[in-house]
Structure formats: structure tokens, C-alpha cells
ZADO-1210 file (C-alpha; in nm, 4 decimals, padded with zeros to 6 digits):
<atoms>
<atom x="01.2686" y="-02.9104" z="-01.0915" code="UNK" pos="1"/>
<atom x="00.9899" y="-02.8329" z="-01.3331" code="UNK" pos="2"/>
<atom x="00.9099" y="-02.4905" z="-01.4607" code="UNK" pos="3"/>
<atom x="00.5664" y="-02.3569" z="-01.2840" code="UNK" pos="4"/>
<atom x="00.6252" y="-02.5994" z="-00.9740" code="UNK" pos="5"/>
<atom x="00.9775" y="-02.4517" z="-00.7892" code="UNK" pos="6"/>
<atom x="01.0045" y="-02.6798" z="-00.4786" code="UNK" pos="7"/>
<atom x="00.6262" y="-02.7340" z="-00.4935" code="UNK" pos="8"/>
<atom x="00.5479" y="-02.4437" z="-00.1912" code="UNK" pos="9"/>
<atom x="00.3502" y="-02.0629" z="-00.2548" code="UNK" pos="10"/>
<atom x="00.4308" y="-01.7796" z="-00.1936" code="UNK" pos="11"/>
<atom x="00.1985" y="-01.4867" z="-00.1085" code="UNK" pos="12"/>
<atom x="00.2753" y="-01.1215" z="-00.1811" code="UNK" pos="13"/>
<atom x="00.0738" y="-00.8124" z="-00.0455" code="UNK" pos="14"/>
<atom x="00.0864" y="-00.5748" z="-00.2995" code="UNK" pos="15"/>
<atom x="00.1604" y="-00.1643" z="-00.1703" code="UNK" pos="16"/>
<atom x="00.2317" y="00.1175" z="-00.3529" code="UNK" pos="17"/>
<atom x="00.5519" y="00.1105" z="-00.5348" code="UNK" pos="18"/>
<atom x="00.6174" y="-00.2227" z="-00.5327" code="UNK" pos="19"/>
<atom x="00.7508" y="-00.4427" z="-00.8753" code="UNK" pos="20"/>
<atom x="00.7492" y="-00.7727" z="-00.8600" code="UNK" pos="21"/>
<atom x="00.9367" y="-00.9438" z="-01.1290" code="UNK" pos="22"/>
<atom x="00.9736" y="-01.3992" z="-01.1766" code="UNK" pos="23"/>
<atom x="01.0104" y="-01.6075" z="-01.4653" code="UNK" pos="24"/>
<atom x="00.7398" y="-01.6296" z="-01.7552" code="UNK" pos="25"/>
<atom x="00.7606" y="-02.0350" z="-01.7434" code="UNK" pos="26"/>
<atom x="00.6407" y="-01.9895" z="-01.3254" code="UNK" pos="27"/>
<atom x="00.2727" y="-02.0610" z="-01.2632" code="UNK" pos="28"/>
<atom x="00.1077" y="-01.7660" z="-01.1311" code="UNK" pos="29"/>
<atom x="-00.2543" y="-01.5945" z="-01.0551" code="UNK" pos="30"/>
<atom x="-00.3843" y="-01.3206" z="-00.8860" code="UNK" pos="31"/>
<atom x="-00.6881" y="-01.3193" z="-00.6590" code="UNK" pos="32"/>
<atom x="-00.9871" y="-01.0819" z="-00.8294" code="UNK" pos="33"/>
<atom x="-00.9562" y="-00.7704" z="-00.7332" code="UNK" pos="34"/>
<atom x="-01.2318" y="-00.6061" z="-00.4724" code="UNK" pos="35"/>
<atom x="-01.1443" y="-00.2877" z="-00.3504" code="UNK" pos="36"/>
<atom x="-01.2789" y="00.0296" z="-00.4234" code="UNK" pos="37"/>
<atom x="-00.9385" y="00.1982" z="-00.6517" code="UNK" pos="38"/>
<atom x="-00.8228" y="00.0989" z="-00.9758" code="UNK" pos="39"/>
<atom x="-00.5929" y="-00.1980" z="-01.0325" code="UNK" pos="40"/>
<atom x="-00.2901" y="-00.1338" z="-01.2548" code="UNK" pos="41"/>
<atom x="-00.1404" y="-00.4466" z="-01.4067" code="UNK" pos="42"/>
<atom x="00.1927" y="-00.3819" z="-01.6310" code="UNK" pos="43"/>
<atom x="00.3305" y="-00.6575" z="-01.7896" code="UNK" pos="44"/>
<atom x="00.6510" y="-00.6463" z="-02.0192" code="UNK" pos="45"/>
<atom x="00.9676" y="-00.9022" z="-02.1370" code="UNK" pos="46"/>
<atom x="01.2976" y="-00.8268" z="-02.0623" code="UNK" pos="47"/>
<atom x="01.6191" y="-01.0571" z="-02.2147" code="UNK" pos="48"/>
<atom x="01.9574" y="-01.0201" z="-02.1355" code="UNK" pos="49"/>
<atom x="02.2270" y="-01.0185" z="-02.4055" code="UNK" pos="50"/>
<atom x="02.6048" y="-01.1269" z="-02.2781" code="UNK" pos="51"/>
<atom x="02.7664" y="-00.7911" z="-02.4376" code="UNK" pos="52"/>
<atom x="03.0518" y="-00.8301" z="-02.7303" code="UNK" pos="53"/>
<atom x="03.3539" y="-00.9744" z="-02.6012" code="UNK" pos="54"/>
<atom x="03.2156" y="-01.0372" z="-02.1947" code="UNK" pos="55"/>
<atom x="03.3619" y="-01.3527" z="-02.1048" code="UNK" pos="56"/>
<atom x="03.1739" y="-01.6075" z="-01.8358" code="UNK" pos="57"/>
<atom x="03.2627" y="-01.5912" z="-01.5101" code="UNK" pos="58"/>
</atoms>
């Protein structure tokens, strides 16, 4: 598998109130322009997780 290609399909979300949609930075993405009469609000952020001190795998 490549990053930005999973199994080569799309996937379509309808956005609604509340919703959070979160995927990997390295995944190919867009959004269609935006044409309704409201404001769109975009938030973007990074998030890493850090195995805590002594966690063992598994």
C-alpha cells in the first residue's frame, strides 16, 4: 500500500453539525469549494502519541 492511495477506492463524507473527522496526514485528500450561504469552519491540528514510561507492547 502507498500512503495517499489506501486500496485505490473514495470515500465521500457529508459533513453535519458536530461532526470531526480525523485520517492520516500522508492520505490524499480535498474538499469540494464551498457554496452555501453560512460560514465554513475548517480546524486543522497534529496530534502524536507517545508510548508512556514503562508501557510495554502488547
Amino acid at each position: 500500500m502507498l500512503p495517499g492511495d489506501p486500496f485505490n477506492e473514495s470515500i465521500r463524507i457529508r459533513p453535519r453539525p458536530g461532526l470531526m473527522v480525523l485520517f492520516p496526514g500522508w492520505l490524499k485528500h480535498f474538499v469540494h469549494p464551498h457554496t452555501g450561504t453560512g460560514t465554513r469552519i475548517s480546524i486543522a491540528f497534529n496530534i502524536a502519541y507517545k508510548e508512556p514510561d514503562g508501557a510495554k507492547a502488547g
